[in-house]
C-alpha positions in Angstrom: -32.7 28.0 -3.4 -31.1 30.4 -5.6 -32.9 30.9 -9.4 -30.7 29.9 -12.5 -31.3 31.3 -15.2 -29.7 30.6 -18.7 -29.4 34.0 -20.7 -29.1 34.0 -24.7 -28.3 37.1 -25.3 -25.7 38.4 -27.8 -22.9 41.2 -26.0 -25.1 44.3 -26.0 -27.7 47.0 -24.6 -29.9 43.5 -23.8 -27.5 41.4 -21.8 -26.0 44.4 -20.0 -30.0 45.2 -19.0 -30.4 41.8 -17.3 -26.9 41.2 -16.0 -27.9 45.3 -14.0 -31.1 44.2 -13.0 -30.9 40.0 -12.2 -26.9 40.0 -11.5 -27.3 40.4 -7.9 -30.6 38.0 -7.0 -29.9 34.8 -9.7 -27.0 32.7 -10.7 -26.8 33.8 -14.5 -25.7 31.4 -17.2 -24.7 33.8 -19.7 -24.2 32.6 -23.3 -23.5 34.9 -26.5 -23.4 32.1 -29.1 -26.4 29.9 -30.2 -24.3 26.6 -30.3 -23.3 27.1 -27.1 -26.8 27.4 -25.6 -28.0 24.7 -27.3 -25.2 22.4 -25.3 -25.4 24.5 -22.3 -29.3 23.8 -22.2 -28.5 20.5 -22.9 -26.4 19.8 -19.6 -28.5 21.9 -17.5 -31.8 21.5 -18.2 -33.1 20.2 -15.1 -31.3 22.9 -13.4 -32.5 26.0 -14.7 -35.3 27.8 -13.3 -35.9 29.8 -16.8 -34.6 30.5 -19.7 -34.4 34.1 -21.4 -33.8 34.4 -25.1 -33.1 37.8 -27.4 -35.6 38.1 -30.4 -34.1 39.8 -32.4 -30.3 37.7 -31.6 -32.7 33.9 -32.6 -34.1 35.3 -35.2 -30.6 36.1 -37.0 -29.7 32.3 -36.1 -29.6 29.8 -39.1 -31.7 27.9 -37.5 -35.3 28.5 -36.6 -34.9 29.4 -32.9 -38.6 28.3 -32.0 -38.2 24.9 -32.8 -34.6 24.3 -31.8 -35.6 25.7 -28.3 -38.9 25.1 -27.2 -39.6 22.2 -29.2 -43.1 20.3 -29.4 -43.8 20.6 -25.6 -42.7 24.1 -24.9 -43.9 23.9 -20.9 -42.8 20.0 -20.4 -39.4 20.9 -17.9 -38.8 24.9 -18.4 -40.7 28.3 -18.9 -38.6 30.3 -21.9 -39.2 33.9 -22.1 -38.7 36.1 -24.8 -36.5 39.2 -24.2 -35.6 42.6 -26.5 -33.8 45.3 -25.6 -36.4 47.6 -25.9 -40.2 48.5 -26.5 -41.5 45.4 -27.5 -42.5 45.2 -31.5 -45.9 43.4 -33.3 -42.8 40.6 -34.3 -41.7 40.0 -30.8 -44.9 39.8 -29.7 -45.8 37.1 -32.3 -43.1 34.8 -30.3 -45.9 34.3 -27.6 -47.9 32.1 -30.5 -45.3 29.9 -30.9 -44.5 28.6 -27.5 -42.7 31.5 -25.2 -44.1 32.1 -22.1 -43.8 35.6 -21.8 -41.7 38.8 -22.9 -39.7 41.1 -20.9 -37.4 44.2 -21.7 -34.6 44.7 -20.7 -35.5 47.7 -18.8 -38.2 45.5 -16.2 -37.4 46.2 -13.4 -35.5 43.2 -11.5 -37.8 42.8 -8.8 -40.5 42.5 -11.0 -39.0 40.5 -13.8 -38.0 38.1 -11.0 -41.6 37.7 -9.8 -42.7 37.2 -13.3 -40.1 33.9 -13.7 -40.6 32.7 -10.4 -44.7 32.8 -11.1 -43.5 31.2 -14.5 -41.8 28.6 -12.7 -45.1 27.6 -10.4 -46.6 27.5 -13.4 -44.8 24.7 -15.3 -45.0 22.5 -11.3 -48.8 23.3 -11.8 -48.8 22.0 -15.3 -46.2 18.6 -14.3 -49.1 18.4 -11.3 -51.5 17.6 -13.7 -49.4 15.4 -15.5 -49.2 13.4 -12.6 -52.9 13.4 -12.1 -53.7 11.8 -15.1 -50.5 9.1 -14.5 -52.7 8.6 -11.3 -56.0 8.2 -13.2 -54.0 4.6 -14.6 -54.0 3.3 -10.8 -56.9 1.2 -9.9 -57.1 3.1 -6.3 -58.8 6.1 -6.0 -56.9 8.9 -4.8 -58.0 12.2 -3.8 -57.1 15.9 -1.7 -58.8 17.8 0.5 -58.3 21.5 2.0 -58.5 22.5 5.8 -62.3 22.7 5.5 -62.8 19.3 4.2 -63.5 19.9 0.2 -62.2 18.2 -2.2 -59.4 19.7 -4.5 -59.0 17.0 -6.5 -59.9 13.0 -7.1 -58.5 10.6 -9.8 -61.9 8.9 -10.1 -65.6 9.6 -9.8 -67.2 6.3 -8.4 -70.8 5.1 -8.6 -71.2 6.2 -5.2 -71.6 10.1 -5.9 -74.6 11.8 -6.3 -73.5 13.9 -9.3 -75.4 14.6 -12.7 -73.7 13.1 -15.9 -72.6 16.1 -16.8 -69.0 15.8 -18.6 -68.4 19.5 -17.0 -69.1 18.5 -13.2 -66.4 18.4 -11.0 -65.6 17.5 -7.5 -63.4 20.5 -6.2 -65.0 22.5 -4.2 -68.0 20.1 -2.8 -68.2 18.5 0.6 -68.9 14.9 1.1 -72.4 15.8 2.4 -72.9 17.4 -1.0 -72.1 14.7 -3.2 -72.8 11.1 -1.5 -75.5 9.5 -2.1 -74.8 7.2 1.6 -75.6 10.1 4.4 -74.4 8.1 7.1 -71.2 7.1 5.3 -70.6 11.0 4.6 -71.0 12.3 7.8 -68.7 9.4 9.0 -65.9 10.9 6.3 -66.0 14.1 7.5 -66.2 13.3 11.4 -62.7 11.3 10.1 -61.8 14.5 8.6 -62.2 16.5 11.3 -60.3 14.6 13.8 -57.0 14.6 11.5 -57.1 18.4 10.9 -57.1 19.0 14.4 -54.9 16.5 15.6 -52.7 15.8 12.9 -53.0 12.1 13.3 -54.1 10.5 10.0 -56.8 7.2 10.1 -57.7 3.9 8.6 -61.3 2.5 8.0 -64.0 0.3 5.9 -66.8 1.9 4.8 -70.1 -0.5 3.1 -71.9 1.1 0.2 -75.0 -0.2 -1.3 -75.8 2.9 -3.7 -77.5 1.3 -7.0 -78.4 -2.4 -5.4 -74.5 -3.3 -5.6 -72.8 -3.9 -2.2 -69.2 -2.8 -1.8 -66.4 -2.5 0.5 -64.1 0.5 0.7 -61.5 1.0 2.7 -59.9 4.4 2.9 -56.9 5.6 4.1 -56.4 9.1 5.0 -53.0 11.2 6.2 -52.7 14.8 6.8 -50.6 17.2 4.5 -48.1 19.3 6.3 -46.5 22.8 5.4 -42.6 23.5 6.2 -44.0 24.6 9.6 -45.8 21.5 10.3 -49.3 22.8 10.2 -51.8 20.2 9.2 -52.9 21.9 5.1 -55.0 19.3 4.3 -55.8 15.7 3.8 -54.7 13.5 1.2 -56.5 10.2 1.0 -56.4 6.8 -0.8 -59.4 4.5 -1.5 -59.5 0.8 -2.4 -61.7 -1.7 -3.4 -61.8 -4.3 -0.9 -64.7 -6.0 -1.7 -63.7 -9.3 -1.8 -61.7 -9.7 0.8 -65.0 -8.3 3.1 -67.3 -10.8 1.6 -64.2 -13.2 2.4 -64.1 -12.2 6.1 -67.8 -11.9 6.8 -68.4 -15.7 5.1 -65.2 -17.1 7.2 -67.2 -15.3 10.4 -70.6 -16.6 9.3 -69.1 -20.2 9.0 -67.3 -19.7 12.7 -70.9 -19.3 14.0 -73.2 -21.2 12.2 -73.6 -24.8 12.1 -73.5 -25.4 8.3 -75.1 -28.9 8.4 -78.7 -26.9 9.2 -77.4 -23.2 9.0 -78.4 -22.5 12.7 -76.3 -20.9 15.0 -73.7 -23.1 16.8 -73.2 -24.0 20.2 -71.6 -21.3 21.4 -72.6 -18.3 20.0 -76.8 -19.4 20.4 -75.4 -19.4 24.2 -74.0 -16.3 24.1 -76.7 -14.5 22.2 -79.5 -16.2 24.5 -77.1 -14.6 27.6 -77.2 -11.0 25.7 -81.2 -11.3 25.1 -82.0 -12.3 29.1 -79.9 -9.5 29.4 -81.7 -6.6 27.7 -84.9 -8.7 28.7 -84.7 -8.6 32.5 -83.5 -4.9 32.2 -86.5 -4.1 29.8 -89.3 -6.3 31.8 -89.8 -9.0 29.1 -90.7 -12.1 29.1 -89.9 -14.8 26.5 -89.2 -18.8 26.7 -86.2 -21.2 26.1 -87.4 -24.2 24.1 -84.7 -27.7 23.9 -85.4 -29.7 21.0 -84.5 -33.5 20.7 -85.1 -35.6 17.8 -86.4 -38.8 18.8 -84.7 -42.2 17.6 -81.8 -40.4 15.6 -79.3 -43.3 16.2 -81.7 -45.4 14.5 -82.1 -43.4 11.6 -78.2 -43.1 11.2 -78.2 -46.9 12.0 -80.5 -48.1 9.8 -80.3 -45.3 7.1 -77.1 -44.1 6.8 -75.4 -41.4 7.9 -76.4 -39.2 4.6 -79.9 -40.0 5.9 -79.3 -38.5 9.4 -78.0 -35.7 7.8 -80.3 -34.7 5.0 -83.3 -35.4 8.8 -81.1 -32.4 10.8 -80.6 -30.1 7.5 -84.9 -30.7 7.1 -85.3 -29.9 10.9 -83.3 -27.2 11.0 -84.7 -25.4 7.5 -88.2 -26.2 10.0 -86.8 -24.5 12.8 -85.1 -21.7 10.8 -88.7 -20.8 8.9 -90.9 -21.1 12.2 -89.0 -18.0 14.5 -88.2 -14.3 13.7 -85.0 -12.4 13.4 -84.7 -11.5 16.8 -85.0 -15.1 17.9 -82.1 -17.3 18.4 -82.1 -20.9 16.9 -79.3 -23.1 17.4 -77.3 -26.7 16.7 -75.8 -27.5 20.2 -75.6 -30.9 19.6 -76.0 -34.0 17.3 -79.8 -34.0 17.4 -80.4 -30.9 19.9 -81.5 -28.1 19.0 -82.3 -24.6 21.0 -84.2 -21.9 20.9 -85.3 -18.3 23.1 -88.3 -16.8 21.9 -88.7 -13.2 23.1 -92.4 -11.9 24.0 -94.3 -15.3 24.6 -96.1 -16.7 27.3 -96.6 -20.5 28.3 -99.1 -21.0 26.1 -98.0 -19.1 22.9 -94.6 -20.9 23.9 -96.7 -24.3 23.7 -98.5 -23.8 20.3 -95.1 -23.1 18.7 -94.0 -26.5 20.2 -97.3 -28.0 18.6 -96.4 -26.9 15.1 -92.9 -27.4 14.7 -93.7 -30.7 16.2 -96.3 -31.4 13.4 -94.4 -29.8 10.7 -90.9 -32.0 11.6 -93.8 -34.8 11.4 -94.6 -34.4 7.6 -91.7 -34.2 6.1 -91.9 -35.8 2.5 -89.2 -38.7 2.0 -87.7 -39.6 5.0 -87.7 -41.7 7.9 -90.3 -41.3 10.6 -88.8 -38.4 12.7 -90.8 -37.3 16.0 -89.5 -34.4 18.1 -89.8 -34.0 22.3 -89.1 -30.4 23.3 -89.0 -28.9 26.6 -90.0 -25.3 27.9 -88.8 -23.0 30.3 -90.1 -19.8 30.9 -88.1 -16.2 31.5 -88.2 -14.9 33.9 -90.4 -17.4 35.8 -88.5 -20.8 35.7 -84.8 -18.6 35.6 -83.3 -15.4 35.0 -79.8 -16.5 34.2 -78.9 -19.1 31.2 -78.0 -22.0 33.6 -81.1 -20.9 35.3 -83.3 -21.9 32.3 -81.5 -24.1 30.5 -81.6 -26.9 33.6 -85.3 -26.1 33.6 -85.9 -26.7 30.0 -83.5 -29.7 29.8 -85.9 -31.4 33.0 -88.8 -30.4 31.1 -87.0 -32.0 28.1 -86.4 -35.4 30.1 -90.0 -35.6 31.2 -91.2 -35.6 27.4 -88.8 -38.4 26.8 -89.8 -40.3 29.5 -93.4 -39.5 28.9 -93.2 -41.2 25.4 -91.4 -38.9 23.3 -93.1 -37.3 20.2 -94.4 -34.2 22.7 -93.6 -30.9 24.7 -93.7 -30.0 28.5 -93.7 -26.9 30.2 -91.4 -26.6 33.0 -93.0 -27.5 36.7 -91.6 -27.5 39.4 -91.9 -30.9 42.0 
């Protein structure tokens, strides 16, 4: 793209100095009046790459050159230098106070003067980049850069999450993610995602959880690579939101497909599949553990004579029982009206049997409401069944027997 520069310069030693040494590498705009620059640099504006002005020609205008020309914002769209046709004086150099970006003779050299504008030129995009940082800073997303080595350059926010003094001098450029998170694991997973785009070029989407300061937060970022005219990756420029909600949204709408929320056990199908995942792991490890089946005796009674609300506020109490009386690693389920089921890892028959006792004797005193009594049957892994079917028809005939024994009981598994 060729420069254009807009010269105000009066016929003369000065414009016949940059006509010799710019004529042959810009497009000049030459102008030898003072009204006419004023409508030229009207018109062009956002075309000019720079704008050189004669001193001591301004300073003979009628009207104060400075503030005609460079205004309030002297840097906002163009850089204005400041030319005299020869050594520069203590006046011309007082031009520099008032808004000019530089001064040049005529006499510079053209390569040189040319470097000078061009660098000028950078100058005012470095200064309209910053501009645009702060119009960023409005935005409620974070947005940030990174160089080939994965450091920041710059971020439009500094969020809880950084391990940073409150120091109104600190800044971000320059430090890693390893430097300034407080979440380890969630900055070595940022720069393994960093690492992957610079070499391949392929940017990446993903949700990170912070709980830095007791608050838990969902971010999600969204990172592309920066290419160069040649299409070599030159660094990363990324995008962070706040998706909180929607997470806590997603995780309750999952939580609700597998739990039963009448008693906040697991439902049918997912206690089966996590039973399946423990006799799994257990068979390969050498465990043992037991699968219990839980009936509640008389139910349709209760619902009959009771109510319905009745029977439910008996399975929420049995299941808040159940729910209290296992550990995490356990898996209690609904998988039924009244049946409940349960694996216990690392028990034998007779720990398996005084768990039946007290969950028994605890469904037994519950305070205001009906008479409920539970029969439970136990099957033992890997002894009675290695496989789910395996253990579930021996704890559902171990079930039947304390049924038909008189209900209110427990049976181990026996074979006849």
């Amino acid at each position: 793209m060729t420069d254009k520069l807009l010269l105000i310069v009066p016929e003369g030693p000065a414009l016949e100095g940059l006509k010799a040494a710019l004529g042959g590498e810009c497009e000049l705009i030459i102008r030898t009046e003072w009204d006419e620059a004023i409508i030229t640099l009207a018109g062009k504006r956002r075309e000019l790459t720079a704008i050189l002005v004669d001193l001591a020609f301004a300073r003979e205008s009628e009207d104060d050159f400075l503030q005609e020309l460079v205004g309030d914002d002297p840097f906002a769209l163009i850089p204005i230098f400041g030319v005299t046709a020869g050594r520069p004086t203590e006046e011309d150099a007082d031009c520099l106070d008032h808004g000019l970006y530089d001064l040049l003779t005529a006499e510079t050299p053209g390569k040189l003067m040319l470097r000078r504008i061009r660098s000028a030129a950078r100058a005012v995009d470095s200064i309209s980049f910053h501009e645009i940082e702060k119009l960023l800073k409005t935005l409620p997303s974070n947005i940030f850069l990174k160089d080939t080595e994965g450091r920041y350059v710059f971020c439009t926010h500094y969020w809880h999450h950084l391990n940073h003094a409150d120091d109104p001098n600190w800044s971000i450029r320059g430090k890693t993610d390893l430097e300034i998170r407080k979440d380890r694991g969630n900055a070595l997973k940022a720069m393994e995602a960093d690492r992957r785009i610079l070499a391949t070029g392929v940017g990446t989407d993903y949700v990170i959880e912070e709980n830095s300061d007791g608050i838990r937060e969902y971010l999600e970022l969204i990172k592309r690579p920066v290419f160069d005219d040649n299409g070599k990756v030159t660094g990363i420029v990324a995008l962070i939101n706040d998706v909180t909600e929607k997470e806590l949204l997603k995780l309750e709408l999952e939580k609700r497909a597998q739990v039963d929320q009448l008693t906040e056990l697991l439902n049918k199908s997912t206690t089966q599949e996590l039973i399946e995942i423990r006799l799994t792991a257990g068979d390969k490890a050498g465990k043992k553990g037991a699968l219990m089946m839980i009936d509640l005796d008389n139910f349709k009674m209760v619902n009959d004579s009771f109510g319905h609300e009745t029977g439910d506020r008996v399975l929420a109490e049995v299941g808040r029982v159940i729910r209290n009386s296992f550990r995490g690693a356990d898996v209690a389920g609904r998988v039924g009206g009244d049946e409940f089921m349960i694996f216990v890892q690392d028990v034998d028959a007779e720990e398996a049997a005084q768990l039946a006792e007290r969950i028994g004797a605890q469904v037994g005193e519950l305070p205001n409401l009906p008479d409920v009594t539970l029969s439970i049957g136990i099957a033992l892994f890997p002894t009675h069944g290695k496989t789910f079917a395996e253990l579930y028809r021996a704890a559902d005939t171990a079930l039947y027997r304390s049924k038909k024994g008189g209900k209110a009981t427990y049976h181990v598994y026996a074979e006849s």
